[in-house]
N, C-alpha and C positions, 0 to 999 in steps of 0.2 A: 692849188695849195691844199697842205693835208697838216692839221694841226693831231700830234700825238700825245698823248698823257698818259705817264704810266704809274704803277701806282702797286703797293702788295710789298713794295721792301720793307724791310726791318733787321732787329737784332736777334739772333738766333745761334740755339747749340748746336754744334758738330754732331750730324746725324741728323738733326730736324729736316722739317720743310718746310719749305713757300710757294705760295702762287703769285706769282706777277701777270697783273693784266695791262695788257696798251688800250685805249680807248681810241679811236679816230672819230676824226669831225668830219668825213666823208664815208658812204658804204664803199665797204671793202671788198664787195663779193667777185668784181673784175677786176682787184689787184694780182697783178703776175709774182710779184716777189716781197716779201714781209718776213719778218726774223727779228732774231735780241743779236745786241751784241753787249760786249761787255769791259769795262777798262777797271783793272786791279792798281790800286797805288804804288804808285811811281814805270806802269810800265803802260803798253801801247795797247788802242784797244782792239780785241778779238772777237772774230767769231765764236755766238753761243750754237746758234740753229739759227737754220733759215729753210721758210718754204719756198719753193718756184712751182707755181700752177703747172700741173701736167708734166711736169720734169720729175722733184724728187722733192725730198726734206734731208738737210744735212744737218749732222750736229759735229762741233767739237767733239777728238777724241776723247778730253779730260772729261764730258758730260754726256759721253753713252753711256744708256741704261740707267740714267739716274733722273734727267730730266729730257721733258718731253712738252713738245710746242705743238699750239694747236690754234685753231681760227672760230670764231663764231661770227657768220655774215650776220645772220640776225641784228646781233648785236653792235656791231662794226667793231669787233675787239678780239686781241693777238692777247694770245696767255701765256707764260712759262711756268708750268709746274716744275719746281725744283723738290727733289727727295734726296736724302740719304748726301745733308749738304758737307762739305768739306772747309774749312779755313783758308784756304786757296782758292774757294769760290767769293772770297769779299772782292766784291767789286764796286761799280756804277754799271747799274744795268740800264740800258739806249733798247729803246724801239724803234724798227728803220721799215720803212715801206718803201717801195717804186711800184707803183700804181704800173707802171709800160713795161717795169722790167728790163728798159732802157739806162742811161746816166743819168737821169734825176731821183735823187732819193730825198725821203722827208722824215727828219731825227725826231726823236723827240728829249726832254732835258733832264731824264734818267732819274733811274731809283738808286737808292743806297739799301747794299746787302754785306751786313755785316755777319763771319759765322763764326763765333768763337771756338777755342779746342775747350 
């Protein structure tokens, strides 16, 4: 089991920035796959970014160049730096880990990012 907490949302103007961090309750330093995803009001939730150990890092088209996801084993905690945010970027932002990178993932119960025009 891997309890997630994340944490850094708020209300903000179009063009600002936020950082979002995930906290986990286990080290993450031999987790295979970890990333944000994110659900906008009234629609389905999507990929922000995700890392895969030794594969790659992918992000959403909508969030190239603008934000960028990163890991700190140290500290067992997933960040999303968001810059240069949009009003399209209001969503629920979710932390997802798989520790095996296999079918088990463990969510955590999301932040609120509101960005106003």
């Amino acid at each position: 089991q891997v309890q997630l907490v994340e944490s850094g949302g708020g209300l903000v103007q179009a063009g600002g920035s936020l950082r979002l961090s995930c906290a986990a309750s286990r080290r993450i330093f031999s987790f295979i796959r970890m990333g944000w995803y994110r659900q906008p009001p009234g629609k389905q939730r999507e990929l922000v970014a995700v890392i895969v150990v030794g594969v790659n890092t992918t992000y959403a088209d909508s969030v190239k160049g603008r934000f960028t996801i990163s890991r700190d084993n140290a500290k067992n905690m997933i960040d999303l730096q968001m810059n240069s945010l949009k009003p399209e970027d209001t969503a629920v932002y979710f932390c997802v880990v798989s520790p095996d990178g296999g079918g088990i993932e463990y969510w955590g119960r999301g932040t609120q990012v509101t960005v106003s025009s």
